[in-house]
C-alpha positions in Angstrom: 23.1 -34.7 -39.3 20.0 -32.3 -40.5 19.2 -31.6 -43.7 17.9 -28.3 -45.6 16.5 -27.5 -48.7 18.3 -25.6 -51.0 17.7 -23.8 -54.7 20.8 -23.2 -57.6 20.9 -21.3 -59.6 18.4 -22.1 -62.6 15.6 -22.2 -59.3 15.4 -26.1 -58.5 15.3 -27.1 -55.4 18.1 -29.4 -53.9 18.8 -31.3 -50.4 22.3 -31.1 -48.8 23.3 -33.4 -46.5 24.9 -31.7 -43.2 26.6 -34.1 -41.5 28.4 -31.2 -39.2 31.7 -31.5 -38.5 34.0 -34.0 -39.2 38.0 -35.1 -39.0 40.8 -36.0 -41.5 40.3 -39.4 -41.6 44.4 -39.7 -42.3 45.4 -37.4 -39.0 46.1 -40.4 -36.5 47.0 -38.7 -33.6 50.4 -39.7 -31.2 49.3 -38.8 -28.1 45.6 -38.8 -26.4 45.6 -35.5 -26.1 46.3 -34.4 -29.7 42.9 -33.2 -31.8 42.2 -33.4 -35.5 41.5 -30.4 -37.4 37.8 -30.6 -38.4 35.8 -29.7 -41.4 32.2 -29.1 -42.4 31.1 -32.1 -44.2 28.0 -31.4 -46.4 27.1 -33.1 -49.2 24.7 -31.8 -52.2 23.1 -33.2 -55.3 24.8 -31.8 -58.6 21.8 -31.0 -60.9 24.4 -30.9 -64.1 25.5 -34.2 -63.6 23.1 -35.8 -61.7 25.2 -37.3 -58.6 26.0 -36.4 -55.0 28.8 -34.7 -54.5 31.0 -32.7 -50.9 29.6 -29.1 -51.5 32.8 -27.2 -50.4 36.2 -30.2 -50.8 38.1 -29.5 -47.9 41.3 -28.0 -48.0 44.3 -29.8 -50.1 46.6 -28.6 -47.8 44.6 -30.5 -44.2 44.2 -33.8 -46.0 47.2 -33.9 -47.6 48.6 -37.5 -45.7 50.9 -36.5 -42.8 52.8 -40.0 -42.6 55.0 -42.3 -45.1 53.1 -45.0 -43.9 49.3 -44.1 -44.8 48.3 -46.2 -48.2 45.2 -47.2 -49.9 43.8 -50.2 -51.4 42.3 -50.2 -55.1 40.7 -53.9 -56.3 42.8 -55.5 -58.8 41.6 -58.5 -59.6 40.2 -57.7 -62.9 43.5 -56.3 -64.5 44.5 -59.0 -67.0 40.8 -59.1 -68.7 40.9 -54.8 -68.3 44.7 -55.0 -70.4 43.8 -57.4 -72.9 40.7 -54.9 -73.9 43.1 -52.2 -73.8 45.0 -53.7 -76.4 42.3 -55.0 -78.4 41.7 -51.0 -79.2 44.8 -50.8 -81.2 44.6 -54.2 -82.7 47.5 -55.9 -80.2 50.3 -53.2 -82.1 53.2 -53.7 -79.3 54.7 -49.8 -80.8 51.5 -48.0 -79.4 52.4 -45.5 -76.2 50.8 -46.0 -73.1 50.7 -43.8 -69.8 49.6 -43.3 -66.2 48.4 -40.3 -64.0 49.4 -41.9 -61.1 51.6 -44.5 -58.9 47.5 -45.9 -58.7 48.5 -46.8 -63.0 51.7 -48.4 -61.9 50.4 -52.2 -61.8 48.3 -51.9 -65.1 51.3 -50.2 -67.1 53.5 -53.3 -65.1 51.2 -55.7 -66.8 51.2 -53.9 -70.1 55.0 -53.9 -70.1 55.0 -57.8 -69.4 52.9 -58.0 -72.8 55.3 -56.4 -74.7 54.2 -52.8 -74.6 57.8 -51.2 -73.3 56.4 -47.2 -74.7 55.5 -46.2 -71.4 55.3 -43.0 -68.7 53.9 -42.2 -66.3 53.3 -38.4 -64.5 56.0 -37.6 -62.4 54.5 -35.3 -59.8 58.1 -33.7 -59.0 59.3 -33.5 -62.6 55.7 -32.4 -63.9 53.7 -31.0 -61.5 56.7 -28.9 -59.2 55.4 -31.4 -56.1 58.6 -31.6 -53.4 56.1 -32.6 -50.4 57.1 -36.5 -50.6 53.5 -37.0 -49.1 51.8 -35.7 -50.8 49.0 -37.9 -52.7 46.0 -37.4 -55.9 44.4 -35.2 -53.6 48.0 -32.5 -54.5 47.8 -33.6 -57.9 44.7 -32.9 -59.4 44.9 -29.5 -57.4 47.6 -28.3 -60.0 47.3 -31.0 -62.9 45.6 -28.1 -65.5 45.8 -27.6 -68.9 49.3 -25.6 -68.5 50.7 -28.5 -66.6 49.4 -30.9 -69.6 51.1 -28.9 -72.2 54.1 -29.1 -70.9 53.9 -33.4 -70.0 52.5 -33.7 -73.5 55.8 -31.4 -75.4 58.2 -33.5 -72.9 56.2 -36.6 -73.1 54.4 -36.6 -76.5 51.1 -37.5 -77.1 49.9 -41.4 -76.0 47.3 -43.7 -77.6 46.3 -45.0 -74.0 46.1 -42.7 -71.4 45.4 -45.0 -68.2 43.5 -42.7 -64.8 42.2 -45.4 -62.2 40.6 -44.4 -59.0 41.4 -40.7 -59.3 38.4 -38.3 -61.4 36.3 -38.9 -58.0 39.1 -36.5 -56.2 38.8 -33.9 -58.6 37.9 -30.5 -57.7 37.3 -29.2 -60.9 35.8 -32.1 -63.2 35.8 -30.3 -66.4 39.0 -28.7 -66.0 40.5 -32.3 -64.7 39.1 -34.2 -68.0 40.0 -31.7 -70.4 43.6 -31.4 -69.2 43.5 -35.2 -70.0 42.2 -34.9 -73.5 45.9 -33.0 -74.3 47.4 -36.2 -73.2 46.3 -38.4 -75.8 46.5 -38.8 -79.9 43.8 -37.1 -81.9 42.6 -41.1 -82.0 44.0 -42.3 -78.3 41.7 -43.7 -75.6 41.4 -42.8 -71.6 40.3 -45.1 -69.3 38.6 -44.3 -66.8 38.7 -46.6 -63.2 36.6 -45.1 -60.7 34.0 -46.7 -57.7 30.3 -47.2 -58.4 29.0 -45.4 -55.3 25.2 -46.5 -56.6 24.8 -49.8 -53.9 26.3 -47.8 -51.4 23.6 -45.4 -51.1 20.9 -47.3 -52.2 22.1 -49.2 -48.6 22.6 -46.0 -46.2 25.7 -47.3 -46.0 27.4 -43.8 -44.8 30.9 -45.4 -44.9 31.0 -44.2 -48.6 31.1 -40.5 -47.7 34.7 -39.7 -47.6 36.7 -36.3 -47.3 38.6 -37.1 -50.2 36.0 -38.1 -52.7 34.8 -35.0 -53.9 31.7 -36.9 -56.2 30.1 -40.3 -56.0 28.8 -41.4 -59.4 26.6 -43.8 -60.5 26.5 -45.5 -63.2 24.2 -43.4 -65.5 25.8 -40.4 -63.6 29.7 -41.0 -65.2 27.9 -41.6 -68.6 26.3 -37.9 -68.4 29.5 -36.7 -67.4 31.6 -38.1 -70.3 28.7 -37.4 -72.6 28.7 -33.9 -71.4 32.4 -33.4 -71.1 32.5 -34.1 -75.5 33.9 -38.2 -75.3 32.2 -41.5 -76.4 32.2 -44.5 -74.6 34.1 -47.2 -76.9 33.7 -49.5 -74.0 32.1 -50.0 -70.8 32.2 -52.7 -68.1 31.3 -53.1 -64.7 33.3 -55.5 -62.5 31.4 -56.9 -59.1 33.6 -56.4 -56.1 32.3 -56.8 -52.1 32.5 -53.9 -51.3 31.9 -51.1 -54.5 31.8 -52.1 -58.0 34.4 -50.8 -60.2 33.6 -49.1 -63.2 35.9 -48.9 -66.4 35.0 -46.2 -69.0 37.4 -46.6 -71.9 36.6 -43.1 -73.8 37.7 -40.9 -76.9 36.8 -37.4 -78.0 33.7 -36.8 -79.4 33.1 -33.2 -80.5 28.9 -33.5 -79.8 27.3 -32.4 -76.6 24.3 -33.8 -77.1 22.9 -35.9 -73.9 21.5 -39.2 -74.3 17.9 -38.7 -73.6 18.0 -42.6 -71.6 20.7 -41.2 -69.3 18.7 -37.4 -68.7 16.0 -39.8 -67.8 17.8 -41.7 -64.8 18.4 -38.8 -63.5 15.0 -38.8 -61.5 15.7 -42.1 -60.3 19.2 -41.5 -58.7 17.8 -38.3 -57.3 15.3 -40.4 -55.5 18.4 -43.1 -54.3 20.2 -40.0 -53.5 17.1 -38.5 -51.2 16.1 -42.5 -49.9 19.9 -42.5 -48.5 19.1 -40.0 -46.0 15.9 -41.8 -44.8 17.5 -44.9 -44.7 21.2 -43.9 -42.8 19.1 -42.1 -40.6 17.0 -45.4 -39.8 20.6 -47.1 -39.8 21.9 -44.8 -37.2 19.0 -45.2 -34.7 19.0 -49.1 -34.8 23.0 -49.6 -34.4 23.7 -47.3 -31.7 20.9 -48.8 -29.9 22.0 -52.5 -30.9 25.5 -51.3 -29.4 24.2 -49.4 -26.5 22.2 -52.5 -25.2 25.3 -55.1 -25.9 27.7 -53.0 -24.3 25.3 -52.6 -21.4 25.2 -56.7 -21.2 28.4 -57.9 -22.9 31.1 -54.7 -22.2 33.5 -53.8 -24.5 33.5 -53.8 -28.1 36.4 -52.9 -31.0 36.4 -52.3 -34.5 38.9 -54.4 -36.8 40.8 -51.8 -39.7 42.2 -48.7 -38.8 40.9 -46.5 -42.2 38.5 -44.2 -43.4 35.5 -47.0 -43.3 36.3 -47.5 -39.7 36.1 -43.8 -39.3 33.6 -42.9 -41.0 31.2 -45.9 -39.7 31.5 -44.3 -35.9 31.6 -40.9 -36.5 28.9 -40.7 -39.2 26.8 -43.0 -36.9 28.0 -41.0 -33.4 29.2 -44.3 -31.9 32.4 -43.1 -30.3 30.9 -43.8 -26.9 31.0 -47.9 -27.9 34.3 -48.8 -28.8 36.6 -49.3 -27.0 39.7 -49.8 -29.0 40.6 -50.4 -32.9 42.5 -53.3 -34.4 45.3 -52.8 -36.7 48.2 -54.7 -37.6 50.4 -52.3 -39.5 53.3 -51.5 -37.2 52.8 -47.9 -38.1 49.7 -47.4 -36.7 50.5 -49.7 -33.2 50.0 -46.9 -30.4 48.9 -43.9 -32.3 44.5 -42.9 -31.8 41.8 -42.2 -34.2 41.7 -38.9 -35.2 38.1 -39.6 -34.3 37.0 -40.3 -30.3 40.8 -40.5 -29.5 40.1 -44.1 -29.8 43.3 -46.1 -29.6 44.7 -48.5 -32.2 46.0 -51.9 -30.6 47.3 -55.4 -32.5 45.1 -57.9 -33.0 47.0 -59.8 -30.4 45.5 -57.5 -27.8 42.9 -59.1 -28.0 44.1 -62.1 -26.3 44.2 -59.9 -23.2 40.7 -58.3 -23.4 37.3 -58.9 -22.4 36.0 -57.8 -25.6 33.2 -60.0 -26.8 32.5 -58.4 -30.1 34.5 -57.0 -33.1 33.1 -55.3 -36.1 34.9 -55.9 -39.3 35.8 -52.3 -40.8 37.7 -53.5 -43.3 37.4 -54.1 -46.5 35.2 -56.6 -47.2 37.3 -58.3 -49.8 39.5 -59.7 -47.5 36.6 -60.7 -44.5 37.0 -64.3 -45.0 40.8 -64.2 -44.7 40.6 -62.2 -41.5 38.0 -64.0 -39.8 40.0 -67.1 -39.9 42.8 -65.1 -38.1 39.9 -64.4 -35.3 39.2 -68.2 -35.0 40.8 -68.2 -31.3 38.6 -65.7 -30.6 35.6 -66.6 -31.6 36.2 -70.0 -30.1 36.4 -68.2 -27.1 32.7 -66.9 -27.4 33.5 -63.6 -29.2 31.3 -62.6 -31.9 32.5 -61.1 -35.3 30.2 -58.9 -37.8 30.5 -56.8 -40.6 29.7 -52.9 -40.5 28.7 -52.6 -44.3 24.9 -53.5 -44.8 24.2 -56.3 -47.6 27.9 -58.2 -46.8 27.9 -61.5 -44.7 27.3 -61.4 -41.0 26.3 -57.9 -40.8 25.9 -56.5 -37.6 22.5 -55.7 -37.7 21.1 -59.0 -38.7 23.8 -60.6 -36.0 23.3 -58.6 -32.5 
């Protein structure tokens, strides 16, 4: 990684973050000698906004998921209390519409429908967008969901008074374009909420597995209120539910025709431009201390694997250049039995496997939500003198504070 400073256009100066080359985090690969198409990865502070964001997204086309299999994980447990203050907008009035952008709005518009509220839709990325690839995921849609493409859902579909988009404006490529294609989905009086991850702890951690191909920005908190300010809606609601591993955000919003900036939020700017620049100093210290925590246990212990074949894992050793280190991955979708990391070549094995090995320590890449559940699973081997850590800093049993 290096950095460089940088000036934009109106003369300030910026840093980008050049983390070189990197790989699709979704290519596994079949055989060992297969490679992964790799991409510059650089990421830069946004001086309109006021967040980090991937300088040059990487081609839709490349990350576009090759398998049937690949799917992602969004935190769920706060979407009873999130539907009941949808419905509180519009006084509990069971004959107001509701819609989805995508499948990632299925189980929210499930739970609505449960309560009554049976006006639904949801986009339809072959009917509405002209998508045939099967495979394709939000990183195809908001490439051609535009204010055409709106028009025409909105003339089929009419108009909505809640328009539901969770976990999906941090893929956009173009943010205004994205949020004002939304505004033609919704009454002259409807709602959009927003669900999206607070990237804030992450960096204020080093914690480089937030950098992801397919995040295009990472807001913070005071960053997403700039950009609805900016982009003409007013927050009716706001709420920030704790998770393990991000916080999730929820923006309910409705147009506002005023672009006038809320001088408390201009304000934080300075101080998430400084969590922005302390990210670099502190991966950098991060990166240092792990590979030489790993270099000395492998030296004295041998082999060591990495539990969750995703984009953390991935992220976690080639951000951090730990390829060298592990051994294997643990993974128990059947899909992924036998294939490699797209980075290292590193294989993916069953957690049975590890009956067999001499590994002594496995880091936890997954999610942290489900940590406690799957270190009960490791029981047998940790009564066998293995040891078990986390690879996100500020979670339990993290692997710097364990080895």
């Amino acid at each position: 990684m290096n950095l460089k400073k940088v000036k934009n256009k109106t003369n300030e100066e910026n840093t980008n973050i050049n983390f070189g080359l990197q790989p699709i985090s979704n290519r596994f690969l079949k055989n060992k000698t297969d490679k992964s198409p790799h991409f510059l990865l650089e990421v830069s502070w946004n001086n309109v906004i006021g967040c980090p964001q991937i300088l040059n997204p990487w081609p839709v086309d490349e990350i576009r998921p090759q398998f049937d299999w690949i799917t992602c994980f969004e935190p769920e447990d706060h979407l009873d209390d999130l539907c009941n203050i949808i419905l509180d907008l519009k006084g509990q009035d069971p004959e107001i519409t509701v819609a989805g952008y995508s499948f990632k709005d299925k189980t929210t518009l499930d739970r609505l429908y449960k309560l009554g509220y049976k006006k639904q839709w949801i986009i339809d990325p072959k009917n509405d967008l002209s998508i045939v690839d099967p495979l394709s995921n939000v990183e195809t849609f908001q490439s051609v969901f535009n204010k055409i493409s709106a028009n025409k859902i909105s003339k089929k579909n009419g108009k909505v008074d809640i328009f539901i988009v969770r976990h999906v404006i941090e893929h956009a490529y173009d943010l205004s374009e994205f949020i004002n294609s939304l505004k033609l989905l919704i009454k002259e009086d409807g709602y959009i909420v927003f669900e999206l991850p607070d990237c804030e702890q992450a960096f204020m951690n080093g914690d480089c597995t937030a950098i992801w191909e397919e995040h295009t920005y990472y807001f913070f908190e005071s960053s997403f209120k700039r950009c609805m300010i900016q982009n003409d809606l007013e927050i009716v609601f706001w709420k920030k539910w704790k998770y393990p591993l991000e916080n999730c955000i929820v923006a309910i919003v409705r147009e506002k025709f005023s672009n006038k900036v809320c001088k408390k939020f201009s304000k934080q700017i300075n101080h998430d431009y400084i969590i922005y620049n302390n990210f670099v100093k502190i991966f950098e210290k991060r990166k240092v201390n792990i590979k030489t925590k790993l270099k000395k246990y492998t030296q004295k212990n041998g082999k060591v694997c990495i539990l969750g074949a995703g984009h953390l894992t991935i992220a976690f050793i080639s951000l951090l250049e730990v390829t060298e280190f592990i051994d294997f991955v643990i993974d128990d979708n059947d899909n992924k039995s036998g294939y490699f990391l797209p980075t290292g070549v590193i294989p993916i094995k069953k957690t049975e496997y590890l009956k067999t090995s001499d590994t002594k320590l496995c880091l936890l890449g997954a999610n942290p939500q489900h940590h406690e559940k799957i270190k009960k699973n490791l029981n047998t081997f940790k009564n066998n003198g293995g040891v078990v850590c986390s690879i996100f800093p500020n979670t339990k049993d993290y692997l710097e504070d364990i080895i």
